[in-house]
C-alpha positions as CSV (number, residue, x, y, z in Angstrom):
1,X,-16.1,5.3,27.6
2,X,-15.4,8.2,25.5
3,X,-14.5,7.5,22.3
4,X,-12.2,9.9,19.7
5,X,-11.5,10.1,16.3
6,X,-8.2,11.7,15.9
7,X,-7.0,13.7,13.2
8,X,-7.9,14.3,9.8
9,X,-4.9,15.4,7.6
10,X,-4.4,16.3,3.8
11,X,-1.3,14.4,2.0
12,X,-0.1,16.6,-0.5
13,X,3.4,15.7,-2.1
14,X,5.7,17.0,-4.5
15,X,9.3,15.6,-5.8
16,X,12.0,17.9,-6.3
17,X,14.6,17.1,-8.3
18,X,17.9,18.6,-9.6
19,X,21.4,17.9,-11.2
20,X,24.6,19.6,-10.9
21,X,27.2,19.9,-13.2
22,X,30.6,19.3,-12.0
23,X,33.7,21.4,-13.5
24,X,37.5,20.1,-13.8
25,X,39.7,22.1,-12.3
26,X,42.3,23.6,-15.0
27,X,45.4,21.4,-16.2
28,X,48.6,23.4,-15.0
29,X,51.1,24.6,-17.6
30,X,54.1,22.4,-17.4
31,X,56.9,24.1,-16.0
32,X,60.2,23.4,-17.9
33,X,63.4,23.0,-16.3
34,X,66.0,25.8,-16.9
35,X,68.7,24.5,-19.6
36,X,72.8,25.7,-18.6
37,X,74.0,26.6,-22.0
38,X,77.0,23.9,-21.5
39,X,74.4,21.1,-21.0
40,X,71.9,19.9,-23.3
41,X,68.3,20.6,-22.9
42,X,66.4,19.2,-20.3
43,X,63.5,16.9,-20.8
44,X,60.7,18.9,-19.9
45,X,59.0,17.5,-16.6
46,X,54.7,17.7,-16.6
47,X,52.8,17.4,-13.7
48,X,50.3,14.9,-14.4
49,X,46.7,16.4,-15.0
50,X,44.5,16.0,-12.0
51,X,41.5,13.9,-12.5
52,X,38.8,16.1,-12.4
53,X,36.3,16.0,-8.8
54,X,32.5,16.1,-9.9
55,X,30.3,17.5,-7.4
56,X,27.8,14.4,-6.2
57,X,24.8,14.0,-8.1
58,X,21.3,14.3,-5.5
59,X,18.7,11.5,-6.4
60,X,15.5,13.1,-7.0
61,X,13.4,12.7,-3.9
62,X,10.9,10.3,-4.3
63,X,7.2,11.3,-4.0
64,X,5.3,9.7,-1.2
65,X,2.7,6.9,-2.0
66,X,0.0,7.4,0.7
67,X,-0.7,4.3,2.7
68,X,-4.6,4.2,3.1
69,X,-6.1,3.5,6.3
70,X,-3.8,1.2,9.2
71,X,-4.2,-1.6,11.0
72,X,-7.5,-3.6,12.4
73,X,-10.0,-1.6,10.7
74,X,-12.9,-3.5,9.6
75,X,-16.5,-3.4,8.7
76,X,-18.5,-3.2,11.9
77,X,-21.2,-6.0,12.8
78,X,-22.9,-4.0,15.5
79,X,-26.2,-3.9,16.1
80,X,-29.4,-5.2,17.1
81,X,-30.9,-8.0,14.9
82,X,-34.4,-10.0,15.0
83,X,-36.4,-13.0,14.1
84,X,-40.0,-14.8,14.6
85,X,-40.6,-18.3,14.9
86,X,-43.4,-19.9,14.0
87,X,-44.2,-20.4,17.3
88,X,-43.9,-16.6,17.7
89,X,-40.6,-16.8,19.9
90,X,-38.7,-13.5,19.6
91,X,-34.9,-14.3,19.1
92,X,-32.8,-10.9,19.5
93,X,-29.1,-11.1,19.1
94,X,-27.0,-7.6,20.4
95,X,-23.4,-7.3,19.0
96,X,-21.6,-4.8,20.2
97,X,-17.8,-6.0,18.5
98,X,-17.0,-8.3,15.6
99,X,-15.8,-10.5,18.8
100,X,-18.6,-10.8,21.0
101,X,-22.6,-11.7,20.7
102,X,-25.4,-11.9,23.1
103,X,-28.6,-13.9,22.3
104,X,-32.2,-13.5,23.9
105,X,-34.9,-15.5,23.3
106,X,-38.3,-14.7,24.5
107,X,-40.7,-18.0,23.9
108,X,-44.0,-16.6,24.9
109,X,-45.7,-20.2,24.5
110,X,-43.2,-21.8,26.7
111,X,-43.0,-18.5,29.2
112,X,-39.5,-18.5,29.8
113,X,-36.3,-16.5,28.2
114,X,-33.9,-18.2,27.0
115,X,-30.6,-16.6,26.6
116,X,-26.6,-17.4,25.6
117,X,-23.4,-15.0,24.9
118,X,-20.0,-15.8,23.9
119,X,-17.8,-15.4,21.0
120,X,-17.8,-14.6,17.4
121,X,-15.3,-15.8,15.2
122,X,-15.1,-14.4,11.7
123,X,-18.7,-13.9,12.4
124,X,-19.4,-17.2,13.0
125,X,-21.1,-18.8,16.6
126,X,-22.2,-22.0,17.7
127,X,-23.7,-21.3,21.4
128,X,-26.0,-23.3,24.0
129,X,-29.2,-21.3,25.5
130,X,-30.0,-21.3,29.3
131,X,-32.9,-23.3,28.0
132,X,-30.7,-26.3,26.5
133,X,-30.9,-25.5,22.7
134,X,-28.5,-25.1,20.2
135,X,-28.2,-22.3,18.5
136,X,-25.3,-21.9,15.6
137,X,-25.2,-19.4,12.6
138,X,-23.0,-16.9,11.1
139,X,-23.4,-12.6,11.4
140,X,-22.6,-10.6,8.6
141,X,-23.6,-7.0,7.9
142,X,-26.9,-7.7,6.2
143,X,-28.2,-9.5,8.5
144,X,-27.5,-13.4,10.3
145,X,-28.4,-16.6,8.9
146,X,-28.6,-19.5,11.8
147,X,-30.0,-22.8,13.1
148,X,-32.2,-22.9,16.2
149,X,-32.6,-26.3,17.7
150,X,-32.2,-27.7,14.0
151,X,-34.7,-25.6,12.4
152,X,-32.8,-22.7,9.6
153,X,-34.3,-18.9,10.7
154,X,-32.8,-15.1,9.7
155,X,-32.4,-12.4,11.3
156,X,-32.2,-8.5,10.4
157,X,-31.2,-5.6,11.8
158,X,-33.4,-3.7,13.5
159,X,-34.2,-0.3,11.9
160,X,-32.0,2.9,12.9
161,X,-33.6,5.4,11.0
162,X,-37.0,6.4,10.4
163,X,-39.9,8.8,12.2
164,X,-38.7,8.0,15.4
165,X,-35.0,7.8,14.9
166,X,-34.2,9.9,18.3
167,X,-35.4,7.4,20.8
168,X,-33.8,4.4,18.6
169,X,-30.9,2.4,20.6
170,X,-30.0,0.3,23.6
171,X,-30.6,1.4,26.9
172,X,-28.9,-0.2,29.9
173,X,-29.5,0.5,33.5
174,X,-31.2,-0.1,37.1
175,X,-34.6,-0.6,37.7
176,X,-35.8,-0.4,41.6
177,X,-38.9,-1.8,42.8
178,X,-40.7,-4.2,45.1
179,X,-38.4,-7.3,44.6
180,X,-35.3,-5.0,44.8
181,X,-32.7,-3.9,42.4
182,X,-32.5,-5.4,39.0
183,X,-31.1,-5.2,35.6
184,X,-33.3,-3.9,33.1
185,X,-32.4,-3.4,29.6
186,X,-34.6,-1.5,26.4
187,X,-34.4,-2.0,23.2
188,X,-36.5,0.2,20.6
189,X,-36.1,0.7,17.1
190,X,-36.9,3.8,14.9
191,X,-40.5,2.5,13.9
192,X,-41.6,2.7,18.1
193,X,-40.9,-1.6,18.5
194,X,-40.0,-2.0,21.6
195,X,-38.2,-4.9,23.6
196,X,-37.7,-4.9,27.4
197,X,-35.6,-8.0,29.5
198,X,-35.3,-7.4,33.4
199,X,-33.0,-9.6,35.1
200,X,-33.3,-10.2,38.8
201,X,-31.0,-13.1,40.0
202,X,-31.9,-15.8,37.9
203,X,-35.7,-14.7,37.3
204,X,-35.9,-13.1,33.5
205,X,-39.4,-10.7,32.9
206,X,-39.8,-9.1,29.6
207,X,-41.4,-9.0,26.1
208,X,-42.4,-7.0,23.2
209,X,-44.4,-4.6,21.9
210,X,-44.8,-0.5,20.8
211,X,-44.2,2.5,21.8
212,X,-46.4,5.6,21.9
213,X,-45.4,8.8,21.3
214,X,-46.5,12.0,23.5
215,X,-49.1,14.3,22.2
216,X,-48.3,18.0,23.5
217,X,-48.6,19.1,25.7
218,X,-47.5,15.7,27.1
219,X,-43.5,14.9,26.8
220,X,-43.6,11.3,28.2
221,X,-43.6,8.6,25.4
222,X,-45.9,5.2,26.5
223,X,-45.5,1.8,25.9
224,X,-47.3,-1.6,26.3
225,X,-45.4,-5.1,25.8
226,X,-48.5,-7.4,25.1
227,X,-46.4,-10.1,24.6
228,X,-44.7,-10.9,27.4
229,X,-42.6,-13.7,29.8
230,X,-42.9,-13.7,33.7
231,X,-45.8,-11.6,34.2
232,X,-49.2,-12.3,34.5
233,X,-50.4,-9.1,33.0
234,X,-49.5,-7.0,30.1
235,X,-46.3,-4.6,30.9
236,X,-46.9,-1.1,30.6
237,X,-44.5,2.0,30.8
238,X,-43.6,5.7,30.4
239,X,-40.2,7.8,29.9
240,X,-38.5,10.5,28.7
241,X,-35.1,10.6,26.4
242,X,-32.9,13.6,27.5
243,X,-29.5,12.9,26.1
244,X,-29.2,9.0,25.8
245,X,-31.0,8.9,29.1
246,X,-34.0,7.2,29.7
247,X,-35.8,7.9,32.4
248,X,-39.5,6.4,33.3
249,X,-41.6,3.7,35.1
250,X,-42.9,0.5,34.3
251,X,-45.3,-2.2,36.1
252,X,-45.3,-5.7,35.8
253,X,-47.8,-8.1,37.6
254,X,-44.9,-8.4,40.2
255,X,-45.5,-4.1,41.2
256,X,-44.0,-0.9,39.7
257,X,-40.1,-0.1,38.8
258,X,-38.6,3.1,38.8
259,X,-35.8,3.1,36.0
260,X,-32.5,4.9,35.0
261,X,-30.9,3.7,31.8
262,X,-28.4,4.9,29.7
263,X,-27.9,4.8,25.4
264,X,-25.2,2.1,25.0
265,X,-23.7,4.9,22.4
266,X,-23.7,7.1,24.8
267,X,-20.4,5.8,26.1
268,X,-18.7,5.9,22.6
269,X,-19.3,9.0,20.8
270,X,-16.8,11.0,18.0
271,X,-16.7,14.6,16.6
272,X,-17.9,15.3,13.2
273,X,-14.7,16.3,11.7
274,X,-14.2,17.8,7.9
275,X,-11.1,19.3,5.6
276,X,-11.6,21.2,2.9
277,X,-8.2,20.9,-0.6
278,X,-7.9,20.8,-4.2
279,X,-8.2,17.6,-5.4
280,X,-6.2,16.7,-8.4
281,X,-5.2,13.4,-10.2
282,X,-2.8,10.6,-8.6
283,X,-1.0,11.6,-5.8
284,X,-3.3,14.5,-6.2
285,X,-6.1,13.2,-4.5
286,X,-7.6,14.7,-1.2
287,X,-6.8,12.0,1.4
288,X,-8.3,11.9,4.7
289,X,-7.6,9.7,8.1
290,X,-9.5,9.5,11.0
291,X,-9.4,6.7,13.7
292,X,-12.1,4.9,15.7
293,X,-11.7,3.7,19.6
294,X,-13.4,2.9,22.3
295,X,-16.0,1.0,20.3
296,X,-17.7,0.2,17.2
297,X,-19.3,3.9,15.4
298,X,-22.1,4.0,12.1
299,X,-20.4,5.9,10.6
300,X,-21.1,9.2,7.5
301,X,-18.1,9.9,4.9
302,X,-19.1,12.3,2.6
303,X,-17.2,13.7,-0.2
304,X,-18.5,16.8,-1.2
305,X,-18.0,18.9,-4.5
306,X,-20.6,20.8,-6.4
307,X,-22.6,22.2,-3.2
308,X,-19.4,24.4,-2.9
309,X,-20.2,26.7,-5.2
310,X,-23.0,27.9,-3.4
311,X,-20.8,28.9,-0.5
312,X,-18.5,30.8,-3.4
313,X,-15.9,27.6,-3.6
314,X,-14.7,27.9,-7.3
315,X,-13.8,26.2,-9.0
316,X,-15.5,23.5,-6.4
317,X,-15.0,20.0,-7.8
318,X,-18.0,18.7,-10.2
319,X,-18.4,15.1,-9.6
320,X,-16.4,13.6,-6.7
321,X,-16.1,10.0,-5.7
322,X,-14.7,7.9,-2.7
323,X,-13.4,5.2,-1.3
324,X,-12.6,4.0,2.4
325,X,-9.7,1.5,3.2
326,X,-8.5,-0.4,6.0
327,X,-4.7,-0.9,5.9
328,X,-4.3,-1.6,2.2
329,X,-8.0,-2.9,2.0
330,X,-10.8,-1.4,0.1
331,X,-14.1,-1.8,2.3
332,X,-16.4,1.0,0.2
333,X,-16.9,3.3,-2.5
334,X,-19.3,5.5,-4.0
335,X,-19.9,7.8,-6.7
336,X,-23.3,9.4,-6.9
337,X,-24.6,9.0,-3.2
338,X,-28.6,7.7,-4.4
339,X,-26.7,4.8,-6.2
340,X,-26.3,3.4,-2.4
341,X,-28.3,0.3,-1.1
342,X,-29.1,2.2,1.8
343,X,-29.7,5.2,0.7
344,X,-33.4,5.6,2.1
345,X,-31.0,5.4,5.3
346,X,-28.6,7.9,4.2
347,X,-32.1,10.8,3.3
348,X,-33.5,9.7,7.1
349,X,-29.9,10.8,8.4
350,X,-30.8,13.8,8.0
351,X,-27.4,15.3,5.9
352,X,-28.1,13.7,3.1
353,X,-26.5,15.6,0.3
354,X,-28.3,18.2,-1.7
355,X,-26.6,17.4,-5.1
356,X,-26.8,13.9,-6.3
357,X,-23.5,13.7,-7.6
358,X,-22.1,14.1,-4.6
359,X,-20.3,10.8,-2.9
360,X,-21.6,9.2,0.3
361,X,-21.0,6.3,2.3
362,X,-23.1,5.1,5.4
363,X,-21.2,2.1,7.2
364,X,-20.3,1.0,10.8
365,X,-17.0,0.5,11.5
366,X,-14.8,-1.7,14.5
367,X,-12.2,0.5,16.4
368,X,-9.3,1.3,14.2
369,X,-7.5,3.3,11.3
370,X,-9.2,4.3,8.4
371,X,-8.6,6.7,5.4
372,X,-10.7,7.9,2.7
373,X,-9.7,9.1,-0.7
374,X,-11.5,11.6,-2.8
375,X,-10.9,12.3,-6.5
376,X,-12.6,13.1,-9.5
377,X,-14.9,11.0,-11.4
378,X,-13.4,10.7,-14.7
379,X,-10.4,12.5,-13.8
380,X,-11.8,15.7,-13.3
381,X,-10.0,18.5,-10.7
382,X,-11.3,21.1,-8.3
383,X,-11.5,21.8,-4.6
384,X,-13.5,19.2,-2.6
385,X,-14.7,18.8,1.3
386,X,-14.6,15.3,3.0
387,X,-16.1,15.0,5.9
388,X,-16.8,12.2,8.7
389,X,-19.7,11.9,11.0
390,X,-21.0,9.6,13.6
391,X,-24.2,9.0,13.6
392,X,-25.4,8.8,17.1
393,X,-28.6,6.8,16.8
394,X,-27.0,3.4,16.8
């Protein structure tokens, strides 16, 4: 499903006030009454003096507060996340929402695959695998803490960026082969690790191991899973990645598959969209919205300043910050983008800033409304550049 990120605007607001004097109309002369000279003097008769009409008074127009961000925006749990038992079991847990969470685990030893989905609840689970264990823990966005059949284990994410960053994500698809049609899905991360669970009916084959990648003038990238579950020899592979598609072959001791799979973020992709204002102090500030459907996105906000000045922006603003919200909640900020925990993540991105005071934040995010704010650190005014990217490796 195709995913957009609509609009980006720039809230710029002034109050206008004024007042306006009103003016009394003139008190009319009075007009005395003629006297006969047989009668004595009239009394003279005044008209009484009209009350003057003032001219309403406008109320100054009030300035508009921006609201950041709307409603249901929240830091993403997404992702693909991993552990090791002592046994050397491979637990994998894929989250695609905050809501939902899907738990493989490939026990080598035993030789079977166990496996449980279901719901997450302010990140929390408590599921039972096909195998009969409990498993029960809690996801957050460094990594999950849980309990497998009693015994405490964590998990991390599996890495996004790094060498191999353009064949990292989760592939989904049909594989074809001599017991049929099956589901087959891939996951490899950016340092060539590479899982593989085929389902056909009830009967789970997979396991783990690298991937190799082509030497020109070869294109095809390799693999071999030495550690594997319902084969009786090693699993061995080749594809190509042309556009979140991987295409390839692999053989099990059951024969050889032919496979079509597509990059899970393939389905949910956003434009990189940017705006470009002077950003001044309170109501000042450059504001930007942008919202997020169709799933969750990793997300790249950066606020941009001094690089400006190189493209003849002046005067381009020295030092900006900024900060994202959700409805009226903060969920990041930054001011000088290498002060970031993840910043060796941000440099593998590939738009990493050129000018270390320049603002950055790398985050996933659910579906929903967000708004970032830009200002100056310290105060300080000039024209700025926010801009918002997704990162299409996830």
């Amino acid at each position: 499903m195709k995913s957009i990120i609509k609009y980006l605007n720039l809230i710029c607001c002034v109050g206008l006030s004024a007042a306006v004097t009103a003016l009394a109309e003139p008190t009319p002369s009075p007009s005395p009454s003629s006297t006969p000279h047989t009668e004595p003097s009239a009394t003279p008769r005044l008209e009484p003096t009209p009350t003057p009409t003032s001219t309403p008074r406008p109320e100054p127009t009030p300035t508009p507060t921006a609201t950041p961000g709307g409603d249901h925006g929240e830091v993403s749990l997404r992702g693909v996340y991993g552990s090791t038992t002592p046994a050397g079991a491979l637990i994998v847990f894929c989250i695609e929402k905050n809501t939902f969470v899907q738990i493989n685990v490939l026990d080598i030893a035993g030789q079977v695959i166990g496996f449980a989905e279901g719901p997450l609840v302010n990140g929390y689970f408590s599921l039972t695998l096909t195998t009969g264990q409990a498993i029960v823990g809690k996801a957050t966005e460094n990594g999950i803490t849980f309990n497998l059949a009693g015994q405490p284990f964590q998990a991390s994410r599996f890495s996004t960026f790094g060498t191999d960053s353009k064949i990292a994500g989760r592939y989904f698809g049909v594989a074809h082969g001599p017991t049929g049609e099956s589901q087959v899905m891939f996951i490899i991360d950016s340092n060539k690790h590479i899982i593989m669970i085929q389902r056909s009916g009830t009967q789970l084959t997979g396991g783990f191991g690298m991937v190799t990648a082509p030497v020109a003038p070869a294109t095809q990238y390799t693999f071999t899973l030495d550690q594997v579950v319902g084969s009786s020899s090693p699993i061995t592979g080749s594809f190509t990645i042309d556009d979140g598609v991987f295409t390839g072959t692999f053989q099990t001791s059951a024969g050889t598959f032919t496979v079509n799979t597509f990059k899970n973020s393939l389905f949910h992709r956003m434009a990189n969209i940017s705006t470009r204002g002077l950003v001044g102090t309170g109501q000042g500030q450059l504001i930007g919205g942008f919202i997020i459907t169709g799933g969750p996105k990793l997300v790249m906000i950066r606020a941009m300043g001094p690089s400006l000045t190189a493209a003849g922006v002046s005067p381009a603003l020295a030092n900006p910050s900024v900060i994202l919200y959700a409805g009226g909640t903060q969920l990041a900020a930054n001011d000088d983008w290498k002060t970031n925990a993840n910043v060796a993540d941000i440099i593998a991105s590939g738009i990493a800033p050129t000018d270390d005071l320049e603002a950055v934040l790398l985050i996933r995010l659910e579906p929903g409304a967000y708004t970032t704010v830009v200002s100056g650190a310290g105060g300080t005014t000039g024209i700025g550049l926010v801009e918002v990217y997704e990162i299409g490796s996830d």
